[in-house]
C-alpha positions as CSV (number, residue, x, y, z in Angstrom):
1,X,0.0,0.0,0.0
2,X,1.9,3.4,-1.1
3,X,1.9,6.4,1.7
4,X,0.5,9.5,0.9
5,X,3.2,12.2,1.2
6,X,2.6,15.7,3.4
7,X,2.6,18.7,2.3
8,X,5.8,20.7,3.5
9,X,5.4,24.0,5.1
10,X,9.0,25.9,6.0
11,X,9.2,28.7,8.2
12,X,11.7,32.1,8.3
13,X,14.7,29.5,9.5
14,X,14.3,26.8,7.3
15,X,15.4,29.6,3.7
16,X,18.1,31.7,3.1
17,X,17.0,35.1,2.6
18,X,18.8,37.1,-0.2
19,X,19.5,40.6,-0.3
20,X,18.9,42.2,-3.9
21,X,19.3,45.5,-4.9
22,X,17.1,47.4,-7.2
23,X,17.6,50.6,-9.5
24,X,14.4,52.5,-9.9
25,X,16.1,55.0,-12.8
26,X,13.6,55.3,-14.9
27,X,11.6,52.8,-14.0
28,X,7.6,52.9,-13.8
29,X,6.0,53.0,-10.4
30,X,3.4,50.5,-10.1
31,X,5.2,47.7,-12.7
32,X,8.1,48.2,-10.4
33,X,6.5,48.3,-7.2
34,X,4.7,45.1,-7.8
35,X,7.8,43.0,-8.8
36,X,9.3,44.7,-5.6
37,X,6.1,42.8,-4.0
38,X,6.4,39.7,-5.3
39,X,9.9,39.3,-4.3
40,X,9.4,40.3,-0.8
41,X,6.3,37.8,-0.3
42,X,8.7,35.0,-1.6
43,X,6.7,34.2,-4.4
44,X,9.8,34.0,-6.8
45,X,10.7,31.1,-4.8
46,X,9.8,27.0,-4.7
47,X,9.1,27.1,-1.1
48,X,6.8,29.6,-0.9
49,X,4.5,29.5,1.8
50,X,1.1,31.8,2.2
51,X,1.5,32.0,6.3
52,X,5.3,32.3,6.5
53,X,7.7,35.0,5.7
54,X,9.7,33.5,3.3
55,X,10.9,36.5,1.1
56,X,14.1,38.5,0.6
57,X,15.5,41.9,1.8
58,X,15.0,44.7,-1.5
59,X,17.2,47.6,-1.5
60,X,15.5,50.0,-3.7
61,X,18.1,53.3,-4.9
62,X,17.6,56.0,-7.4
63,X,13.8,56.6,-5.8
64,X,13.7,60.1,-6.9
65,X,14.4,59.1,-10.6
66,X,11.2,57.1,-10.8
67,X,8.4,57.7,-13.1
68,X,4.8,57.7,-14.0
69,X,3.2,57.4,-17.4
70,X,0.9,60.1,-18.6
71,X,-1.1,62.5,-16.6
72,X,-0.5,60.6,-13.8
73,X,2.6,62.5,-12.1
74,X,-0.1,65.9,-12.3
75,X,-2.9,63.9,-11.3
76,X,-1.1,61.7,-8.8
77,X,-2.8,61.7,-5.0
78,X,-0.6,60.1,-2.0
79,X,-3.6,59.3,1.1
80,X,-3.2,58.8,4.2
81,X,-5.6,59.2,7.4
82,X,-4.7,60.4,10.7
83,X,-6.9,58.5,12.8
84,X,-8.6,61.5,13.8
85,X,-12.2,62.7,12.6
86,X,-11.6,64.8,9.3
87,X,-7.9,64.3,9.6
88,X,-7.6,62.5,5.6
89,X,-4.2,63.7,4.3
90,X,-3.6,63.9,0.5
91,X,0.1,64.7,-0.8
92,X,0.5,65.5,-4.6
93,X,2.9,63.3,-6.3
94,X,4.6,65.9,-8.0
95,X,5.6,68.0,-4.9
96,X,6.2,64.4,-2.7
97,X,8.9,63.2,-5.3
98,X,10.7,66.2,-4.8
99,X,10.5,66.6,-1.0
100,X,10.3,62.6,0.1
101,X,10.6,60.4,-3.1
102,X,11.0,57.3,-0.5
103,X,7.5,57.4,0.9
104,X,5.8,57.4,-2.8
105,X,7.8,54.1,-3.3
106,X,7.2,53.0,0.1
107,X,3.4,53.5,-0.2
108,X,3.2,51.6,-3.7
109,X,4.5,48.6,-2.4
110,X,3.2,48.4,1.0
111,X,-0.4,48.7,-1.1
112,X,0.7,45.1,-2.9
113,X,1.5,43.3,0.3
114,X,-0.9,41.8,2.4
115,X,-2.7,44.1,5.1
116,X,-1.9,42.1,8.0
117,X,0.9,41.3,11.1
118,X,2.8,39.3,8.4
119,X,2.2,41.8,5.7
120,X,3.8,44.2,8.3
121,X,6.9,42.4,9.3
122,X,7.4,41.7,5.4
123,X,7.5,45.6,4.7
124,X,10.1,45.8,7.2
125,X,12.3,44.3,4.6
126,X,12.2,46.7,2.2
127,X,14.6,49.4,2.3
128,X,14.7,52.4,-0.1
129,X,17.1,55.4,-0.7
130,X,17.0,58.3,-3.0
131,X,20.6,58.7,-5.1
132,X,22.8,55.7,-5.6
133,X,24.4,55.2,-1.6
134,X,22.5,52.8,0.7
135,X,24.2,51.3,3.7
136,X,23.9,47.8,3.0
137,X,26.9,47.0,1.4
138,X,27.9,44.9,3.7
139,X,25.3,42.4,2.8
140,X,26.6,42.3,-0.4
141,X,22.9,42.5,-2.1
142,X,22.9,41.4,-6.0
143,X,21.6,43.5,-8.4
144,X,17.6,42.5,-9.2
145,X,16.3,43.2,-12.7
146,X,13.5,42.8,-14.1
């Protein structure tokens, strides 16, 4: 009589996470952003697992250097809510890529993960820098491209 086999589910210790590096010259936003996602999840990889955090560190630089297509960089809205009553915040896109061009990447991707403790704890492993210097060189992160 054969056995069925079980399906394996890993957790953080049982995969090497990576570090990659991204440059977002001239990239778009939201295609960028959600390949950002996907590695972050762990998707990329065999062992993927829904309830585990699987995924590898990004390293995103050149932040201020990425684009939108069309009207969107005029049309652009950032939102946020304080928690207070009447306290919704919006933030153009043009004048946030110029002041803080991290957060507008920052706020892409966290949209694309999922909106819960792990989806939390996953963001934590993105890191992004405007210009080309990040402080993770010591990782030695490999270059990601997509």
């Amino acid at each position: 009589m054969e056995t069925l086999s079980r399906t394996l589910f890993l957790t953080q210790g049982d995969v090497e996470q990576k570090w990659f590096v991204v440059d977002a010259n001239g990239q778009t936003l939201g295609r960028l952003a959600s390949k950002i996602a996907h590695v972050l999840r762990g998707k990329h990889k065999p062992q993927f697992t829904p309830n585990a955090d699987l995924g590898d560190f990004v390293v995103v630089i050149n932040a201020e250097k990425i684009q939108l297509t069309g009207k969107r960089p005029e049309l652009k809205q950032l939102y946020h809510n304080t928690g207070y009553p009447g306290g919704a915040r919006f933030d153009a896109f043009k004048e946030l890529i110029k002041t803080n061009p991290e957060r507008v990447m920052e706020h892409a991707v966290r949209g694309m993960l999922p909106h819960t403790k792990l989806g939390r704890r996953i963001f934590k492993k993105l890191k992004v820098y405007r210009g080309t210097e990040h402080p993770h060189a010591a990782q030695k992160p490999e270059p990601l491209t997509f």
